[in-house]
C-alpha positions in Angstrom: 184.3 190.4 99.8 181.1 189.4 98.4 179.7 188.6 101.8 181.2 192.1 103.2 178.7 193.8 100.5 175.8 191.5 101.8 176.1 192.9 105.4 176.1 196.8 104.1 173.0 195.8 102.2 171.5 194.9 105.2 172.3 197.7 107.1 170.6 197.3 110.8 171.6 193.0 110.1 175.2 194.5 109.4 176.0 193.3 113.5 174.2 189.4 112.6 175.6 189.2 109.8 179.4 190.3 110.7 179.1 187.6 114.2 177.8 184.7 112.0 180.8 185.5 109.5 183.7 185.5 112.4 181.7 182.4 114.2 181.8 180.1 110.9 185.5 181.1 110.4 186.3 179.6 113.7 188.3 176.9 113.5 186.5 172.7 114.6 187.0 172.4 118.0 190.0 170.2 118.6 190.0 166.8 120.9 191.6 164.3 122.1 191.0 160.7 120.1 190.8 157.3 121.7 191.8 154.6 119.8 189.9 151.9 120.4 187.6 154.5 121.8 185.5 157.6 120.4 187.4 156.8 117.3 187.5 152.9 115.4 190.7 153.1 113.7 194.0 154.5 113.7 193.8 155.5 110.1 190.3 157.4 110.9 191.6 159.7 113.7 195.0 160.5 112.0 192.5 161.8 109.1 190.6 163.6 111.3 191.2 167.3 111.3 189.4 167.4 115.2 191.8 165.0 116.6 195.1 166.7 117.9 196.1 164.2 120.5 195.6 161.0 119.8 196.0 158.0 122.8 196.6 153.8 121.5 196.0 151.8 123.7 198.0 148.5 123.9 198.0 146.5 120.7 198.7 146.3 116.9 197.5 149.5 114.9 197.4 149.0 111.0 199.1 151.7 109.1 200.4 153.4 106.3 199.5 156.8 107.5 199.7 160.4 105.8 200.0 163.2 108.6 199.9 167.0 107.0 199.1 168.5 110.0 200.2 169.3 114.0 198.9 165.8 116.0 200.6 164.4 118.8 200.6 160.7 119.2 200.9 158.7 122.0 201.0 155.1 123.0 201.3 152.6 125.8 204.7 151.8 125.5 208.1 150.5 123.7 206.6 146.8 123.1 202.9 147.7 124.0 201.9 149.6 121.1 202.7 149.0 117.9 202.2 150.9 114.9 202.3 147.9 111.8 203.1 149.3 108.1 202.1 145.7 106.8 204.6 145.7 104.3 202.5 148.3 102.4 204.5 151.3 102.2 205.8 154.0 104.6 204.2 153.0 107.9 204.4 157.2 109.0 204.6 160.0 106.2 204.9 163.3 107.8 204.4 165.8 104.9 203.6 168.8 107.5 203.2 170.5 110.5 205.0 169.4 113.9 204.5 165.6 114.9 205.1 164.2 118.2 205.5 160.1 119.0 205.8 159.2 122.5 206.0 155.5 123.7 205.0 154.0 120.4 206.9 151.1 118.0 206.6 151.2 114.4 207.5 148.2 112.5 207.1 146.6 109.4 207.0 149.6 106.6 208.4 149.1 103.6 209.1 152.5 101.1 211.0 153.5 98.8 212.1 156.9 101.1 211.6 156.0 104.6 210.2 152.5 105.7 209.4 153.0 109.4 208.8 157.3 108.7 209.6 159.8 106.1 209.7 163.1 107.6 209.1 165.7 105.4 211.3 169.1 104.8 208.4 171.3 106.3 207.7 168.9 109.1 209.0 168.4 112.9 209.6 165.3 113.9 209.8 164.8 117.4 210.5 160.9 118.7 210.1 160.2 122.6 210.7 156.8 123.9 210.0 154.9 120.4 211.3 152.1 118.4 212.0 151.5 114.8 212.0 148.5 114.0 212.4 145.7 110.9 211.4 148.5 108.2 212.7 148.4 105.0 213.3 151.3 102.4 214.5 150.3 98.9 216.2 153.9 98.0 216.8 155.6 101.5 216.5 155.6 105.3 215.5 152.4 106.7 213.9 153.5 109.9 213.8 156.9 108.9 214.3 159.1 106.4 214.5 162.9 107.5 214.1 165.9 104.9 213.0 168.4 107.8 214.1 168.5 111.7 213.7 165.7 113.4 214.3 165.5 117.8 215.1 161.8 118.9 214.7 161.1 122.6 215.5 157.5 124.0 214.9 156.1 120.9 215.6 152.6 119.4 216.3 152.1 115.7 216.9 148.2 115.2 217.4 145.5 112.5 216.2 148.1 109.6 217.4 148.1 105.8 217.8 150.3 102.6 220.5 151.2 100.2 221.4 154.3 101.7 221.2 154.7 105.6 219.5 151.2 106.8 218.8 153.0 110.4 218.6 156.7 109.3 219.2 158.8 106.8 218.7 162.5 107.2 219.4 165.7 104.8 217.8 167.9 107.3 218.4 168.9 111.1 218.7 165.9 113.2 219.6 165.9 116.6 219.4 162.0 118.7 220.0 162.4 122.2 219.7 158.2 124.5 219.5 157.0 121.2 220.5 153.4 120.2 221.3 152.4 116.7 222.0 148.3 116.2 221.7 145.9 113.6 220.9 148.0 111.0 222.1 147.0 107.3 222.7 149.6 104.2 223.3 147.7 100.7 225.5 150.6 99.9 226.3 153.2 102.8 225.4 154.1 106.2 224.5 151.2 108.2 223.3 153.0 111.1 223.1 156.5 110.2 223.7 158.3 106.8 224.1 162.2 106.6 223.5 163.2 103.0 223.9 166.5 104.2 222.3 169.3 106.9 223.5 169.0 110.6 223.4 165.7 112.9 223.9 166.2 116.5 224.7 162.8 118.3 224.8 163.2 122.1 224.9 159.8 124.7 224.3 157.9 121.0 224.9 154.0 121.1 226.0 152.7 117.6 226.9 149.2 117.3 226.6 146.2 114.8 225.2 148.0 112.2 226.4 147.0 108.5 227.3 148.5 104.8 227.4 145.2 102.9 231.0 144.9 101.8 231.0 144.5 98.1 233.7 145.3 95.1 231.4 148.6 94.6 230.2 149.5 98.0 230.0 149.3 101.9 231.6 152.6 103.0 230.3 153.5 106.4 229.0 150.2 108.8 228.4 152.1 111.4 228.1 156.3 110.1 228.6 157.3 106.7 229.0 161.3 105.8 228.7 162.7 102.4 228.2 166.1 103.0 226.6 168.4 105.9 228.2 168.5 109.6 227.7 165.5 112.3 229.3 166.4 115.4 229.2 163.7 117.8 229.2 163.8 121.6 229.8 161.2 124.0 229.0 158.6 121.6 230.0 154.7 121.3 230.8 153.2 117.8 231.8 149.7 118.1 230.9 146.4 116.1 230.3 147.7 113.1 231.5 146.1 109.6 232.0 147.9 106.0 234.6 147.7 103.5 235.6 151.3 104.0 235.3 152.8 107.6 233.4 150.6 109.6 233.4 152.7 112.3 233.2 156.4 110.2 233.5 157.2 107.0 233.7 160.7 105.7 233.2 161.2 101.9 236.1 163.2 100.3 234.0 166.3 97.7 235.3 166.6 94.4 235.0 170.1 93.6 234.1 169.3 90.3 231.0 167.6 91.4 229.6 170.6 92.8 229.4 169.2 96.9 230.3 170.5 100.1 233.0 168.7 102.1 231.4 166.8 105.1 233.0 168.0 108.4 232.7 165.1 112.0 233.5 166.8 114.9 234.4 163.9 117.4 234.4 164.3 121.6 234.5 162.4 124.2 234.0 159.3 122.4 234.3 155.6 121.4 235.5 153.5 118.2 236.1 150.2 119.3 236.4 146.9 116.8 234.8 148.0 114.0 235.7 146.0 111.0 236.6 147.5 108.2 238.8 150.5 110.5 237.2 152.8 112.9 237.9 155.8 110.6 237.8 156.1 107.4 238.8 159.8 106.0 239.3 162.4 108.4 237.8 163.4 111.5 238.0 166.7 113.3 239.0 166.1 117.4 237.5 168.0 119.9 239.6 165.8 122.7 239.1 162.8 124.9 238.4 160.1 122.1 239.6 156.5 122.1 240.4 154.3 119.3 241.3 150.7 119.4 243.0 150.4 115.9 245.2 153.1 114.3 243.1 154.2 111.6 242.2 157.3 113.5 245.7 158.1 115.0 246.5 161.0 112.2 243.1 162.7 113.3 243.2 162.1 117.2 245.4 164.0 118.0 243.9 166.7 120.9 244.2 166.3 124.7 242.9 162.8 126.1 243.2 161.4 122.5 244.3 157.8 122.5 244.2 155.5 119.3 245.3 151.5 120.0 244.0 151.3 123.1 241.9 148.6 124.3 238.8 150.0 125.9 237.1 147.1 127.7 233.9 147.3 126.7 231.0 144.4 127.6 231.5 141.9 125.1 228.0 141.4 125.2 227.2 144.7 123.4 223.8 146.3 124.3 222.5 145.4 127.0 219.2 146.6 129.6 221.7 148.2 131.7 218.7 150.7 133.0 217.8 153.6 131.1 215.3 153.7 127.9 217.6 152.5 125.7 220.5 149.4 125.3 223.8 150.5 126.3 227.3 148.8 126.0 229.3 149.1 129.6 232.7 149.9 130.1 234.0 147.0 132.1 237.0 147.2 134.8 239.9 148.9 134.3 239.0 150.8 131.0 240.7 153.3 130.0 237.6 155.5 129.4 236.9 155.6 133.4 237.4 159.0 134.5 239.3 160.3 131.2 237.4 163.5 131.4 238.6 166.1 133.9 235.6 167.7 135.3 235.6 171.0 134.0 235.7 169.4 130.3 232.9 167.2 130.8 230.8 169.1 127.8 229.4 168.2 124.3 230.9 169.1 120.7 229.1 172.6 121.3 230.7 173.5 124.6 227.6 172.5 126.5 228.0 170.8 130.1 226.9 167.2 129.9 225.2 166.1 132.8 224.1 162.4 132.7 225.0 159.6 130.4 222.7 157.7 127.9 220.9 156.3 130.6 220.3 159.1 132.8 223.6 158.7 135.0 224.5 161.8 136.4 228.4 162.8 135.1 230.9 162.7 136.5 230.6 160.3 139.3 233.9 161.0 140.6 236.5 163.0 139.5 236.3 163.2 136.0 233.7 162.1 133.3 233.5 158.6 131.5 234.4 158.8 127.7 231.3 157.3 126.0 227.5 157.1 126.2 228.1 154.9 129.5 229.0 156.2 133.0 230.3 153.7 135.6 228.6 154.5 138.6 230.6 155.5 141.5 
């Protein structure tokens, strides 16, 4: 306002005046950062407000890092660049904006909400070809911890810890698509993933040997745990994964009184093999085509191509490189998941066609589609 009044004064400078107004409102001009490069640290160029892209090379990058703004990252690879939290706190907050990863590792963090990344609830997440790995959270979310909406892409979330959702925890909108979750640990719930509420979509989704330590007080969920919000899981694999209570899923029942909402899992097309501690614990909601090896899920699998204590034949070596982004578990000869799909029912929990498997397998490869994140070729 006060500069508006300058330019009338001026009269005939009115013009200059106005132009040198707009040009120092324009925003810094935005570029790309090398790191080792035109920038010297990692920590500099993420507190640069020029830098929107910024490119690691191969190597060790010393975090914690603060991000409050759009900034895509990008690295050399899985096990080429690594992003190092030290041990001194989150290695990634994102507090804001929309944040992209690609081909990056972060390791090491140690928070109290989020030891690999807390993702804040007005930031985007997005996660492409990355690994979290041996992060540790005291309160939630190992790996991550999501508030916001996160995108997973051919992601790895391994050997993690926390109380409440060793790999992930998430209270926001999460949705994991190639994603592999193993050898995660929760002290209390949620070894591989914890929904404390919001909406998880798991799609081509490994989950195996994750853990909720077993304990007179605890250890409900080794592999998912739900206490409120909707999970609806699609083509997915549970199997290996140990709690006192559901080691495969466990569904929190609300107590009214409590003032919660009643977690809903929507199961299709999917997996729960060996999981100690049951496959299910509480009810699921079948959308068809899921196997069981135990009985624990027989009251809830009940739709077409629902089979509880069935041996599935999976690769007792669990993960494996079995080509893809990401560890998959195979389905070995003669399993009962070969083909268990007709065709025209090959789709996700939202009535969306599935075309590949977790490793980028096109479905089906004859006649009908291969329960699971794994499709034998044909």
């Amino acid at each position: 306002e006060r500069e508006g009044r300058v330019c009338t004064f001026w009269g005939a400078l009115t013009t200059v005046c106005v132009l040198v107004f707009l040009i120092s409102a324009l925003p810094a001009h935005a570029v790309t950062c090398e790191v080792p490069g035109n920038r010297p640290t990692f920590s500099q160029a993420v507190r640069d407000p020029n830098c929107d892209t910024i490119n690691l090379g191969a190597g060790t990058f010393v975090g914690p890092v603060t991000i409050e703004r759009d900034l895509t990252i990008n690295g050399a690879g899985f096990g080429e660049t690594v992003v190092d939290g030290q041990g001194q706190g989150t290695a990634i907050t994102v507090e804001a904006g929309s944040v992209t990863l690609n081909d990056i590792t972060v390791a090491n963090g140690n928070g109290s909400f989020g030891g690999g990344i807390f993702n804040g609830d007005e930031a985007t997440l997005r996660l492409n070809r990355v690994a979290l790995r041996d992060n540790v959270a005291s309160i939630i979310g190992g790996g991550l911890d999501n508030r916001g909406n996160a995108i997973l892409t051919d992601v790895v979330v391994a050997d993690n810890a926390s109380q409440f959702g060793g790999g992930i925890s998430t209270s926001g909108t999460l949705r994991m698509t190639g994603v592999t979750l193993q050898g995660n640990e929760a002290g209390t719930a949620g070894g591989g993933l914890r929904v404390r509420s919001g909406t998880a979509r798991l799609l081509n989704v490994t989950v195996y040997g994750n853990t909720a330590v077993p304990s007179d007080f605890a250890g409900e969920g080794g592999g998912v745990y739900v206490q409120e919000g909707l999970l609806k899981l699609s083509h997915v694999t549970l199997s290996g994964n140990l709690a006192k209570l559901g080691g495969g899923v466990f569904v929190k029942v609300c107590d009214p009184g409590e003032g919660c909402e009643q977690g809903v899992v929507e199961v299709k097309g999917s997996i729960l093999a060996h999981n100690e501690g049951d496959n299910c614990g509480r009810p699921l909601s079948s959308l068809g085509h899921n196997l069981s090896t135990d009985a624990s899920c027989a009251a809830f699998l009940t739709q077409a191509g629902d089979r509880s204590e069935v041996e599935v034949n999976l690769d007792p070596a669990g993960p494996q490189d079995n080509g893809g982004a990401t560890p998959t578990v195979a389905l070995l000869a003669g399993s009962p998941a070969v083909d268990a799909i007709p065709a025209e029912a090959c789709a996700d929990a939202d009535g969306n066609a599935v075309a590949a498997d977790q490793r980028g397998v096109s479905r089906p490869q004859r006649g009908g589609c291969d329960i699971g994140a794994f499709e034998v070729r044909g």
